[in-house]
C-alpha positions as CSV (number, residue, x, y, z in Angstrom):
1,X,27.2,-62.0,-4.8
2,X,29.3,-60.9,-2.0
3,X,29.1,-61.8,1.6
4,X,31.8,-61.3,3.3
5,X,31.7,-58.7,6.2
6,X,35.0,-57.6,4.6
7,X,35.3,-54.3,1.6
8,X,34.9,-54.6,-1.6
9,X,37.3,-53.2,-3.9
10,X,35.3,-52.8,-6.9
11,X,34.9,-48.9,-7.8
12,X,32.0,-47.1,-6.0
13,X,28.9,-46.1,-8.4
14,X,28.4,-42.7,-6.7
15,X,32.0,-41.9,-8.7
16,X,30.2,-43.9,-12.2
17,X,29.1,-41.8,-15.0
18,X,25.6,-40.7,-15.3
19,X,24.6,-43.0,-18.1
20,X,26.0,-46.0,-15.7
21,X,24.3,-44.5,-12.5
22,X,21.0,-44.6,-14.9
23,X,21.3,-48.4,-15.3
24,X,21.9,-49.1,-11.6
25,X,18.5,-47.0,-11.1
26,X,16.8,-49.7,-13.4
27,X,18.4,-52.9,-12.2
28,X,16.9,-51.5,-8.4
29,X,14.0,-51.2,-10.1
30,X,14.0,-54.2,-11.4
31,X,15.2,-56.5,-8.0
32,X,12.5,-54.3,-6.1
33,X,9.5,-55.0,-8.7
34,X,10.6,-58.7,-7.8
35,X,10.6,-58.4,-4.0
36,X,7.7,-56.2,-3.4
37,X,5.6,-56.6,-6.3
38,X,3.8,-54.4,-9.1
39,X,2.3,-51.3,-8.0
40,X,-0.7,-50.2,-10.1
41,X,-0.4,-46.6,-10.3
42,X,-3.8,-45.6,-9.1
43,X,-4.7,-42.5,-6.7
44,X,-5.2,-43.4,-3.1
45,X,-6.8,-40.3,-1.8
46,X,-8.3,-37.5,-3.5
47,X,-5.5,-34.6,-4.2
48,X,-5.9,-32.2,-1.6
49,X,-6.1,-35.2,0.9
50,X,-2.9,-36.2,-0.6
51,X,-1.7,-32.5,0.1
52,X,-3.0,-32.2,3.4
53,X,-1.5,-35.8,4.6
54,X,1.8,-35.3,3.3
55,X,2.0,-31.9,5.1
56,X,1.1,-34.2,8.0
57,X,3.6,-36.6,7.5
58,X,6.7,-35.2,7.5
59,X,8.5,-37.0,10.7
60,X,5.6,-38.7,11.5
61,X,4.4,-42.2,11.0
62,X,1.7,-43.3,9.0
63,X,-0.5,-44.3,11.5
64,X,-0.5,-41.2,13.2
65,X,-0.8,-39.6,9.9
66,X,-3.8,-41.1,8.8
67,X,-5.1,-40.1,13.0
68,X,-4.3,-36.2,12.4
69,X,-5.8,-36.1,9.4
70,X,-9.3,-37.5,10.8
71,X,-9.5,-35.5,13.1
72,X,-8.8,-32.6,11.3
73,X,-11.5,-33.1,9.0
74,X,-14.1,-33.1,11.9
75,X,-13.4,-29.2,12.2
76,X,-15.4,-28.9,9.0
77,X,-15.1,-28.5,5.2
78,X,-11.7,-26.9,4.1
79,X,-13.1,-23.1,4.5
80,X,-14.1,-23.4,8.4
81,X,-10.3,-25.5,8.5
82,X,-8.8,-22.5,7.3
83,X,-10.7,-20.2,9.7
84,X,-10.6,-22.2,12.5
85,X,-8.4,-20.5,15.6
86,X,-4.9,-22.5,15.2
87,X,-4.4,-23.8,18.6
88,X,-7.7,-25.8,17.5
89,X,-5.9,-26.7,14.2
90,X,-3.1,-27.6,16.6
91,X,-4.8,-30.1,18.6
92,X,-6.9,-31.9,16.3
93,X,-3.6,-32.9,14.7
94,X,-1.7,-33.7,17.9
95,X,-0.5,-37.1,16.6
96,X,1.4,-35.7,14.2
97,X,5.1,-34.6,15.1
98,X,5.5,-30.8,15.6
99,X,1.3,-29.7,15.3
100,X,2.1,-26.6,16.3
101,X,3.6,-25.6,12.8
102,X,2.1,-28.1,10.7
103,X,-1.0,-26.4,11.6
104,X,-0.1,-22.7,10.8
105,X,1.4,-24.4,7.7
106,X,-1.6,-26.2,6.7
107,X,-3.8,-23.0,7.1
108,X,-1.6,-20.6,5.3
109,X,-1.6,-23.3,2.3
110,X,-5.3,-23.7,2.5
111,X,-6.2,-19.7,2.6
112,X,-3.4,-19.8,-0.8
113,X,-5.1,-22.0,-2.2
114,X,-8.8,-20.5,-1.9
115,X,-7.3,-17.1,-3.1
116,X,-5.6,-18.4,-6.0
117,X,-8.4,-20.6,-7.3
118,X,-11.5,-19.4,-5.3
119,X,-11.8,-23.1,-4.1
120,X,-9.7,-26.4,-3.7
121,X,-10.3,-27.9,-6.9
122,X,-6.8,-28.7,-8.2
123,X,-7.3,-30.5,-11.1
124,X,-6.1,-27.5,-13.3
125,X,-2.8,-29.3,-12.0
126,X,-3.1,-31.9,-14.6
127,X,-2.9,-30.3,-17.6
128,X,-0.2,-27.1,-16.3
129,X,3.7,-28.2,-17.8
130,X,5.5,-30.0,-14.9
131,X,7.6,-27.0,-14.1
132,X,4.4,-24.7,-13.9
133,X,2.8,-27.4,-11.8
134,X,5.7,-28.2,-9.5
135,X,6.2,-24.2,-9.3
136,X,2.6,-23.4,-8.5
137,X,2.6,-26.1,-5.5
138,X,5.9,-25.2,-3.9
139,X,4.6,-21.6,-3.7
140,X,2.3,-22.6,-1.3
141,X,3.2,-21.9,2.5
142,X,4.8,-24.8,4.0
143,X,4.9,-27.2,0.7
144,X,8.5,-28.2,-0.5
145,X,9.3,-30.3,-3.6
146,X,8.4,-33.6,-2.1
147,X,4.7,-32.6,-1.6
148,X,4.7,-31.3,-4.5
149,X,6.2,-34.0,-6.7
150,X,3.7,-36.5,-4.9
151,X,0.6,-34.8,-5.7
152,X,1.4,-34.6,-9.1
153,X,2.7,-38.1,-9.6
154,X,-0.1,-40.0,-7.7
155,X,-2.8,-38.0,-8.3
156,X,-2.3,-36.9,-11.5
157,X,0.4,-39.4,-12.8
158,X,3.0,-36.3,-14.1
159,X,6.7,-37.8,-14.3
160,X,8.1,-36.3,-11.6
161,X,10.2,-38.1,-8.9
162,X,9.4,-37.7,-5.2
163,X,12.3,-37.9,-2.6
164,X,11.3,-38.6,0.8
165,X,13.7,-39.7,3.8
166,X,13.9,-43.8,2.1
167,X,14.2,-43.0,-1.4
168,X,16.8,-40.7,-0.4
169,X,18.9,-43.2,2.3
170,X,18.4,-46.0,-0.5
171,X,20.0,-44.2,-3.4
172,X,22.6,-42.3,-1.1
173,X,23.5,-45.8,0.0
174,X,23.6,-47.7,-2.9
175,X,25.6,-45.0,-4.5
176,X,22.9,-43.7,-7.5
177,X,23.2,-40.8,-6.5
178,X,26.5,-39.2,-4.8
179,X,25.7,-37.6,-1.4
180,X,23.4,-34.7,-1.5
181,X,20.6,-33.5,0.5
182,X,16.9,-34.2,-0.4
183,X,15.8,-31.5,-2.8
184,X,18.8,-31.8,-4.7
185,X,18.1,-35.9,-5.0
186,X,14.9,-34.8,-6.7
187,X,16.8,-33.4,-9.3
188,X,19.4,-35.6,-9.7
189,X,17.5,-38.7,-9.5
190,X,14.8,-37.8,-12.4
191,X,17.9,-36.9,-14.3
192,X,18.8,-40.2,-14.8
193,X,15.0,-42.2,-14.6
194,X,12.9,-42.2,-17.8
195,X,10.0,-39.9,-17.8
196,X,7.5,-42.6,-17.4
197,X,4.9,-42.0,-14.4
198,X,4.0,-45.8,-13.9
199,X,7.8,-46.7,-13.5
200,X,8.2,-43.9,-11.3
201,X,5.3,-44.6,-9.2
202,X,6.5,-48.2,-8.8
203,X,10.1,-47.7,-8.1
204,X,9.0,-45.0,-5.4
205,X,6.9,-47.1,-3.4
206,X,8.5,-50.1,-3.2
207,X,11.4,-48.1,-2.2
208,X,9.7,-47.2,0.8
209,X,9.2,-50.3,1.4
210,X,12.9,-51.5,1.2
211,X,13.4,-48.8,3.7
212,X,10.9,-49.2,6.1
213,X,11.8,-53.0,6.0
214,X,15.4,-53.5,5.5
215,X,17.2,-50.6,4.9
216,X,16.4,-48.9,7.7
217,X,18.1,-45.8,9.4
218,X,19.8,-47.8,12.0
219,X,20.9,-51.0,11.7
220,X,19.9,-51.9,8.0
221,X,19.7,-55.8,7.7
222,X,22.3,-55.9,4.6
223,X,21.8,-59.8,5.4
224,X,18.1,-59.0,4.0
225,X,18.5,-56.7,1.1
226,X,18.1,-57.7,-2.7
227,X,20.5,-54.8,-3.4
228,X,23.4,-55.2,-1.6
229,X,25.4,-56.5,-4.5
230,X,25.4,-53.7,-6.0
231,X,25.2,-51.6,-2.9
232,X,28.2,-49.0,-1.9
233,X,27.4,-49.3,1.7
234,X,27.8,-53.2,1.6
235,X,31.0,-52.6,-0.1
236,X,32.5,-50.7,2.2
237,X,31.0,-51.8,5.3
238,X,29.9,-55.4,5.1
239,X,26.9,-56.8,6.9
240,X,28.2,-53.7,9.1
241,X,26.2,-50.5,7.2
242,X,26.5,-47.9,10.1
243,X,23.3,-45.5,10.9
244,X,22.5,-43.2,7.4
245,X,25.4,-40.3,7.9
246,X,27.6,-41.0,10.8
């Protein structure tokens, strides 16, 4: 391992081949199963809290996820939600970044929803073909491939890969992936990962967790990072990674 804060001249892996981009993917695996542990891949909320909260949590903290989403459900059961005046909507998920669309968002998905399936039941989810699944979701007013992809991988363990802000930093950093924005990283990224939902499950979270912890946007401590010897970043930069795309 390399730690000098000078370059690396070793080739990049965001100009590798697709079948050597796929290996890097499973040695991160691998080093991030080893810092952060096994993840069980077991639901953690019911699916159309899962919906709801990731809707919630786009630029927003967990924390003040978790907040919006309480309060929220004290306007009632997911009918009176939907027929609630927005600015009420709007307020009961204050804590959340940007409540003012989130909550038009959140009601146009919930009235789609109702007329679609004349309820919230969206187990039907788990036995649709990925595609179907993933295509039925994003039609939804205000849910991309992201929300999508996590509803059906934790709640219904599909093999689909969800991109959020750290998986996408992480992989754009170590060089997995060439640059490209999110919803094209979904693609690209499940290209190259085998179609198993544990594995996918796993690598996802504790990806978060590498980016919430040490691969940060600003400032990643390379020092830190179980990665970095692989990492394109640290190649370039050294213990001196600048802030994800300056």
């Amino acid at each position: 391992m390399t730690d000098s804060l000078f370059p690396s001249a070793r080739p990049l892996n965001a100009e590798a081949s697709a079948p050597e981009r796929a290996e890097l993917l499973l040695w991160m695996h691998e080093r991030l199963t080893a810092e952060y542990g096994e993840r069980p891949l077991v639901p953690r909320r019911e699916p159309m809290h899962e919906l709801i909260s990731t809707i919630l949590s786009q630029r927003t903290n967990w924390r003040d996820e978790d907040a919006a989403y309480q309060e929220l459900r004290t306007l009632g059961d997911w009918d009176a939600i939907s027929q609630a005046p927005t600015e009420a909507v709007a307020h009961a998920i204050r804590r959340s970044n940007y409540p003012e669309q989130k909550a038009s968002r959140i009601q146009a998905t919930l009235r789609a929803i109702c007329e679609k399936r004349g309820g919230y039941d969206l187990d039907f989810l788990a036995e649709l073909p990925v595609k179907e699944a993933l295509t039925w979701l994003t039609d939804l007013p205000g849910v991309g491939v992201k929300t999508a992809s996590l509803v059906l991988l934790f709640n219904y363990a599909r093999p689909v890969f969800p991109v959020d802000t750290h998986v996408h930093r992480i992989n754009t950093r170590v060089g997995s992936i060439p640059k490209m924005g999110e919803q094209a990283a979904h693609r690209a990224l499940l290209a190259l990962l085998p179609p198993a939902p544990p594995l996918l499950y796993q690598f996802h979270v504790n990806l978060l967790s590498h980016g919430q912890q040490v691969c940060q946007w600003s400032h990643p401590t390379c020092e830190k990072c179980v990665l970095r010897e692989r990492c394109d970043a640290y190649a370039v930069y050294g213990n001196k990674v600048p802030s994800f795309q300056k």
